[in-house]
C-alpha distance (Angstrom), angle and dihedral (degrees) to the residues before:
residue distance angle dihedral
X1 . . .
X2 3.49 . .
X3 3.72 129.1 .
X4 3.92 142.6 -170.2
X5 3.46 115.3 -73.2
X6 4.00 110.5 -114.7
X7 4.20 119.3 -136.1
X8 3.34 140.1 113.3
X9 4.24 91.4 -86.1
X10 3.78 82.8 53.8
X11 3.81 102.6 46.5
X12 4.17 91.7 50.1
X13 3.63 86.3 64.4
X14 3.89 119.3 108.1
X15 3.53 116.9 -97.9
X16 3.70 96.0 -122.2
X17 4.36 84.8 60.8
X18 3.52 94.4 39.9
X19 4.25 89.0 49.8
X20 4.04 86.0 66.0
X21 3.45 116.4 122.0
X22 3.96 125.8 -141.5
X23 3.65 113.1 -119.7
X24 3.22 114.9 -101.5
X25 3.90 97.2 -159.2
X26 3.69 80.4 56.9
X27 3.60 96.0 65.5
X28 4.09 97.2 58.5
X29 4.10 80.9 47.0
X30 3.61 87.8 59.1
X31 3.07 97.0 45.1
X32 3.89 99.9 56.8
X33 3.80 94.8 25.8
X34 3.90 104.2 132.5
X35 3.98 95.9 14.2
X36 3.86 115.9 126.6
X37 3.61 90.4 -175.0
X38 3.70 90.2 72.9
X39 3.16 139.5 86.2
X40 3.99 110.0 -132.0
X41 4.01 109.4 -141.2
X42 3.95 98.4 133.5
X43 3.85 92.8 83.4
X44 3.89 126.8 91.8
X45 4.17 90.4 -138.5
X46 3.14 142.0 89.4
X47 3.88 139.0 -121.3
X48 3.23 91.4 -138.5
X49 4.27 101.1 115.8
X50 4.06 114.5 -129.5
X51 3.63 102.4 -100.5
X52 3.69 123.6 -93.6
X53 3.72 96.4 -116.6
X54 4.04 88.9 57.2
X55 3.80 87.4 48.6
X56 3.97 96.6 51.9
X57 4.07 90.3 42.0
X58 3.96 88.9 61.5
X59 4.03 90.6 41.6
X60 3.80 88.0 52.2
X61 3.89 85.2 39.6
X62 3.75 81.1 63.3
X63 3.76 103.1 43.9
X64 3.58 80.4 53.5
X65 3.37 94.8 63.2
X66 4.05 102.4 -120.4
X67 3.29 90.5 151.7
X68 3.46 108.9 122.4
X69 3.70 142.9 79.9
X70 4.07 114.0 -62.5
X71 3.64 129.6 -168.7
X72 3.97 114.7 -63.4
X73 3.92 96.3 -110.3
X74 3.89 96.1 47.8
X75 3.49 149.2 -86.3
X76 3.78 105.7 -48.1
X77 3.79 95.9 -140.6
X78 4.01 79.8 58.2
X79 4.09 94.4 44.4
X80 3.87 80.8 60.6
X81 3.86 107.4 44.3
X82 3.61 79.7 51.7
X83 3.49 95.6 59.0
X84 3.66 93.7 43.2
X85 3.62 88.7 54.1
X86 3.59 95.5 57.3
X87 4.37 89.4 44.7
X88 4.07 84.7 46.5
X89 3.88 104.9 43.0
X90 4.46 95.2 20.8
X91 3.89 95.1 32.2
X92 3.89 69.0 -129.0
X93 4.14 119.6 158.2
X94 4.07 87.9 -151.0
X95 4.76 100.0 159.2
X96 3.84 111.6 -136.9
X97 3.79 88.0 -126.6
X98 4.19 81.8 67.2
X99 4.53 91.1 55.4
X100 3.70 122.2 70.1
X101 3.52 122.8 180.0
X102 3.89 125.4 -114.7
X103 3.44 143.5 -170.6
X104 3.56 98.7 -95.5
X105 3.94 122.8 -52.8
X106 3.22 93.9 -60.3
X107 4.13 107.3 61.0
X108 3.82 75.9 55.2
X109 3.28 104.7 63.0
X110 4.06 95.0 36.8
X111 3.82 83.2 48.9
X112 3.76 89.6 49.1
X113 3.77 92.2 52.4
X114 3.73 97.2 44.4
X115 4.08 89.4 49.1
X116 3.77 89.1 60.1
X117 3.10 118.1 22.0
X118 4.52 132.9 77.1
X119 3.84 122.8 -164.5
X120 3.60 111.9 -68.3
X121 3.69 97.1 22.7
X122 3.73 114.9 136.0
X123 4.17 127.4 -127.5
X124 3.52 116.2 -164.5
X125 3.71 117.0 -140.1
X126 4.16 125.7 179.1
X127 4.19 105.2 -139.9
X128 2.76 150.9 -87.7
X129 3.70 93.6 43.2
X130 3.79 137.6 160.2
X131 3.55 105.1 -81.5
X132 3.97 102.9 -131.5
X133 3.94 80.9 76.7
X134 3.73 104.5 71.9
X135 4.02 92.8 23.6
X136 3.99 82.2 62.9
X137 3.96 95.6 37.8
X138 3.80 82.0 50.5
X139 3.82 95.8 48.3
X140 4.01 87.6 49.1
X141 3.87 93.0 56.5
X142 3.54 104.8 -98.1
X143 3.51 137.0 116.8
X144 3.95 115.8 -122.0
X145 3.86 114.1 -138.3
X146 3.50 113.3 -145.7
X147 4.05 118.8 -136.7
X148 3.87 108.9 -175.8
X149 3.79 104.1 -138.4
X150 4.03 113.7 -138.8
X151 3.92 135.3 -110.6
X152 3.61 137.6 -147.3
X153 3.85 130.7 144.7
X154 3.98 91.8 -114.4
X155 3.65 99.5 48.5
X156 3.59 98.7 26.0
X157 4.08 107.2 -158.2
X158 3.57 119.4 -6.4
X159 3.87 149.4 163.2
X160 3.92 118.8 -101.9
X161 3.89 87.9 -150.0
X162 4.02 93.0 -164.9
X163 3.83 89.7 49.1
X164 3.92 79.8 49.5
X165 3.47 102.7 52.7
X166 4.09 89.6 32.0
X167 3.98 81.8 66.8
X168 3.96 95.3 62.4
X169 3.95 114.2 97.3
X170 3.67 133.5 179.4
X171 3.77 91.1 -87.7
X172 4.09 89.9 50.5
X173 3.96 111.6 116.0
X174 3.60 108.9 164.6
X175 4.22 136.8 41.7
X176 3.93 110.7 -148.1
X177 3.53 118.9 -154.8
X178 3.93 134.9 178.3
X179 3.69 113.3 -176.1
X180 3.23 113.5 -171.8
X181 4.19 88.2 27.2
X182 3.19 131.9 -133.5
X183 2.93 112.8 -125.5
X184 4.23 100.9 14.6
X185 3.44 97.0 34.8
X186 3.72 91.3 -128.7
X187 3.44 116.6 170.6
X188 4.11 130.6 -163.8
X189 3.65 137.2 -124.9
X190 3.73 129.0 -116.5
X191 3.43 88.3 -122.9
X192 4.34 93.7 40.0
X193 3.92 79.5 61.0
X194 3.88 94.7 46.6
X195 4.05 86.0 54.7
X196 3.73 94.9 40.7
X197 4.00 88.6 53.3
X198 3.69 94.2 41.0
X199 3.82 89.0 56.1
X200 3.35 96.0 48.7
X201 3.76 100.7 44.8
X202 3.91 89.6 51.1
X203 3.14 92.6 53.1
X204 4.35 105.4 28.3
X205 3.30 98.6 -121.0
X206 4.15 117.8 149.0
X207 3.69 117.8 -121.1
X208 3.86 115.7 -153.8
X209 4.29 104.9 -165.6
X210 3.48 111.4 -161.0
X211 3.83 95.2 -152.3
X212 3.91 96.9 171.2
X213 3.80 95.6 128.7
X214 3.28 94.2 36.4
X215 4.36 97.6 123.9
X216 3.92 87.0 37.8
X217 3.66 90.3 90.8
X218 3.93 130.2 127.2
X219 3.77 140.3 -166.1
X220 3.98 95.1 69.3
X221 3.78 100.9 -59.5
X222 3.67 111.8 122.0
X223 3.75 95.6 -151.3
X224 4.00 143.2 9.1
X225 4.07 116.4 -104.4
X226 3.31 110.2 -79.7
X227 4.10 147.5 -145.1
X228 3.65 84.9 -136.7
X229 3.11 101.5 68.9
X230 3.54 103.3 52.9
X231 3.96 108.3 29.3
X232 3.74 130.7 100.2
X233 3.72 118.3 -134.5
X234 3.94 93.0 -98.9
X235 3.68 102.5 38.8
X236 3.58 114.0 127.1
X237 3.66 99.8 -111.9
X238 4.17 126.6 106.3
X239 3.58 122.0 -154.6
X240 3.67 126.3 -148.3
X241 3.71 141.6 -168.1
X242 3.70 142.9 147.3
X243 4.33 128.2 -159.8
X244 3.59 86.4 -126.0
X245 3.96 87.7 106.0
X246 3.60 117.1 19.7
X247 3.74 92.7 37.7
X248 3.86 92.8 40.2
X249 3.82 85.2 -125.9
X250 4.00 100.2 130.1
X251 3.93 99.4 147.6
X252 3.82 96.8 41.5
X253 3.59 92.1 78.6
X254 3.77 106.0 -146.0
X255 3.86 123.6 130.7
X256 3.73 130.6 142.3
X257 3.95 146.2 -152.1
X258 3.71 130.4 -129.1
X259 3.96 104.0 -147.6
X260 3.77 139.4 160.3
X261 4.07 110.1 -65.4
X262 4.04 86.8 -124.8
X263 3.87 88.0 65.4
X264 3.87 91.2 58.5
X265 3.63 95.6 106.5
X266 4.17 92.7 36.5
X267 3.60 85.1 60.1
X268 3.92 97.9 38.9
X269 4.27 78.8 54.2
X270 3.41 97.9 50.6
X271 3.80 92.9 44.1
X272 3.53 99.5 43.9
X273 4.26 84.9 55.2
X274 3.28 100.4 38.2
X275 3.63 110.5 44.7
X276 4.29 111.9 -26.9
X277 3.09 95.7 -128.2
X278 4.26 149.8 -57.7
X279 3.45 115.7 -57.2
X280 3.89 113.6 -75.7
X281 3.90 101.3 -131.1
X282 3.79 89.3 41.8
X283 3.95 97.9 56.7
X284 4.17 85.2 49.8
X285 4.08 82.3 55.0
X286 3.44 90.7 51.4
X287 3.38 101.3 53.0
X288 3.59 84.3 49.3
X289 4.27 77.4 56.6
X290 3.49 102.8 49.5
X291 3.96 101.0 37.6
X292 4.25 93.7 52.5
X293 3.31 104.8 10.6
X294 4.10 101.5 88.7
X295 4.02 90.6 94.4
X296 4.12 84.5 58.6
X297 4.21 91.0 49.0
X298 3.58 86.7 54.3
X299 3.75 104.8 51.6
X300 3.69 86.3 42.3
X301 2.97 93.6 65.2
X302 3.78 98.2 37.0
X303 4.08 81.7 59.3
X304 3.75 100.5 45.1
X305 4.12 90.4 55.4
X306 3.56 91.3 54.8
X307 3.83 89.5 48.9
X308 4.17 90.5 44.6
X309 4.07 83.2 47.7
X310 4.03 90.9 52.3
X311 3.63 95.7 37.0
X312 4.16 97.3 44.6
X313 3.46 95.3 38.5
X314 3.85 90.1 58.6
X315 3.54 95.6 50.2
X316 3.40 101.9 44.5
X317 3.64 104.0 59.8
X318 3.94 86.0 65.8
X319 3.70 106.0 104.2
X320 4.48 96.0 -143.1
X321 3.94 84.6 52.9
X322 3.75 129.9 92.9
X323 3.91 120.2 -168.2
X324 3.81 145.0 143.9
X325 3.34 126.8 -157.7
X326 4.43 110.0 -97.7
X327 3.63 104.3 -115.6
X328 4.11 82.3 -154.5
X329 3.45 144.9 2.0
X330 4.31 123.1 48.1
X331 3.44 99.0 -85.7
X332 4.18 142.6 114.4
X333 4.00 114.0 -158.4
X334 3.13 103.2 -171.1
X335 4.49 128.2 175.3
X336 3.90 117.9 -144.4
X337 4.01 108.9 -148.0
X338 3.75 103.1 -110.4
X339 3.68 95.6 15.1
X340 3.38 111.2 140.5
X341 4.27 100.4 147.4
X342 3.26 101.6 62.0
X343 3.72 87.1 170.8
X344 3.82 101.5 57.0
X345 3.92 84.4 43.3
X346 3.74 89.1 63.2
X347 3.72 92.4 51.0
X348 4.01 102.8 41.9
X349 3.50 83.5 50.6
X350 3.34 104.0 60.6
X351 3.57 96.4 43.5
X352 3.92 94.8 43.9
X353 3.98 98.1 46.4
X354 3.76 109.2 0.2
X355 3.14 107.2 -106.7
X356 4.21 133.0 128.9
X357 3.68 121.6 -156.9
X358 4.07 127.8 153.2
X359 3.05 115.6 -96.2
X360 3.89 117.2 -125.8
X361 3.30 100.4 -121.4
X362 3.88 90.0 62.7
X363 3.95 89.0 76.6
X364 3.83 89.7 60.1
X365 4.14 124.9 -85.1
X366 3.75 97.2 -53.9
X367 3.92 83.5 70.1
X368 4.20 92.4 56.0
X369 4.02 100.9 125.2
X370 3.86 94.6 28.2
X371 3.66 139.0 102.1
X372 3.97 118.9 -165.8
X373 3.76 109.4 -149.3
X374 4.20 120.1 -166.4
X375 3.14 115.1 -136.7
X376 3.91 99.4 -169.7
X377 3.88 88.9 112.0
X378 3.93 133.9 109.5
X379 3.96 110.1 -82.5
X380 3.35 89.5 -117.7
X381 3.63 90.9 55.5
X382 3.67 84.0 52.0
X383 3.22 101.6 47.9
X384 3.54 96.3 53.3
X385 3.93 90.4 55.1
X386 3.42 95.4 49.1
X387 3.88 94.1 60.7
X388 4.42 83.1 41.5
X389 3.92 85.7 56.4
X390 4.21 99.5 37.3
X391 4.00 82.3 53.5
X392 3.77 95.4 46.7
X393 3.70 100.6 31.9
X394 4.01 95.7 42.7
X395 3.55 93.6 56.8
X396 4.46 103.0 31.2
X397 3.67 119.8 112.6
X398 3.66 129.6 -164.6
X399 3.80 109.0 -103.1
């Protein structure tokens, strides 16, 4: 495992900087970055390509000649496909002035934390959970309060909401939530959201809903439970989410977050300092994205059930393995009996058989003993790792 490099450049750094932790999915990444003789299941993406009508929208984008700088909180024309989006797919009434465009999902959830939250502040966040979310809570000045999440083979993952709510304190500012999660694929209730808003309009607390995964949903539903459906333009909750996953547009960096209409200029500030804004041509692609691209969400998601059906199945029939099927998301997280390294697992693994996964333990303590396997991969590809994993896992031992 990595660590921080020690000199005197190093030790003049805040604490708060210093106090980041490496990523520990990033290690196994390193590890097999370049290697054809793996198979790649450590990554939250898919290999599913971004769709050749995306691709020609941002070359004509180009010929066009958007190619310079754009008003911090997005194209308009995109502020407003986004918003029909949300009335077409949600039934939603979501204003443009309420969406501002990020880089990517994950300027808008840093963004989200630094709008609301002062040194000291608490976030409350159920575990495990990617890990991005309390390095950035962390980096904003807040403390992250972790909520293990609970496991049985019936349920799968899920939120104890009393244990949730049990969590918040006088100094707590913010409610996380992640549904579907990454890394469980949890996913939330209509009524689980109706509680979680309820508490936190009671008692004005912000929620910030990570809603990234939120079409990558299986089972016959066409999308998660939303925010969207239930808020009222000044209710203290921000909504964020990137085309990264739904749109399979991971390197184009563009995401977005639905927030109260009286934090327009706060989030025109904090994007006009922090990064000025997405990429020009790539916000004319994504409208592109969001206005035709609802055919694509669907057979996404069509593929990535068959994929969790391959993948699950093949696990689950191993006696030392517990597993449910995700309800969302594109992720297997799956418990070895006797595991208790989740970290060395990773790492023998992919030297023994091949094969990178996450370890557990990379989405914060409440992971230790798990591995989280993406199954955004050909079936082939799939296929092939679930025999490399029956072999391996069918005959491993703890030490």
């Amino acid at each position: 495992m990595s660590t921080a490099p020690a000199g005197p450049a190093f030790d003049a750094l805040p604490e708060r900087v210093k106090a980041i932790s490496p990523s520990r999915i990033i290690e196994i990444a390193g590890k097999a970055h370049g290697r054809t003789d793996v198979i790649h299941l450590w990554a939250g993406e898919s290999d599913l390509p971004t769709p050749q009508f995306i691709v020609e929208a941002a070359m004509q984008a180009l010929r066009d000649g958007h190619t310079g700088y754009q008003l911090s909180q997005g194209v308009p024309a995109l502020r407003a496909a986004i918003a029909r989006y949300y009335s077409r797919a949600y039934d939603a009434s979501i204003g443009a002035d309420r969406i501002s465009v990020t880089v990517g999902g994950m300027q808008a959830l840093a963004q989200a934390l630094l709008a609301v939250c002062d040194p000291g502040d608490e976030v409350v966040v159920p575990v495990p959970v990617w890990p991005n979310i309390v390095e950035a809570a962390r980096i904003a000045g807040a403390a992250p309060v972790e909520v293990p999440m609970a496991f049985d083979l019936q349920r799968g993952w899920h939120l104890d909401l009393q244990r949730y709510f049990d969590a918040v304190t006088p100094r707590t500012r913010v409610l996380f939530v992640n549904s579907p999660g990454n890394p469980t694929g949890a996913t939330l209730s209509d009524d689980e959201l109706d509680q979680i808003l309820a508490f936190a309009r009671e008692r004005g607390l912000w929620i910030i809903s990570d809603e990234v995964y939120g079409r990558m949903v299986y089972d016959g539903s066409p999308f998660a439970p939303s925010f969207v459906t239930r808020i009222e333009p000044e209710d203290r909750v921000m909504i964020t989410n990137t085309f990264s996953k739904n749109w399979s547009m991971t390197g184009w960096r563009c995401g977005w977050v639905v927030a109260p209409p009286s934090l327009g200029q706060v989030w025109d500030n904090l994007l006009q300092y922090g990064t000025t804004g997405a990429t020009t041509f790539v916000q004319y692609a994504a409208i592109t994205a969001i206005d035709q691209g609802d055919a694509l969400i669907e057979e996404s998601a069509r593929v990535l059930a068959a994929r969790r059906d391959l993948i699950h199945g093949a696990l689950a029939q191993l006696p030392n393995v517990r597993t449910a099927a995700p309800a969302g998301a594109f992720y297997l997280f799956f418990s070895v009996e006797g595991l208790t390294d989740s970290r060395r697992f990773a790492l023998e693994l992919l030297e023994a058989q091949k094969v990178a996964l996450a370890p557990g333990v990379a989405f914060t303590d409440a992971g230790e003993g798990w591995m989280r396997l993406c199954y955004g991969v050909s079936e082939a590809s799939l296929a092939a790792a679930a025999e490399r994993l029956q072999a391996y896992i069918g005959r491993w031992r703890p030490a």
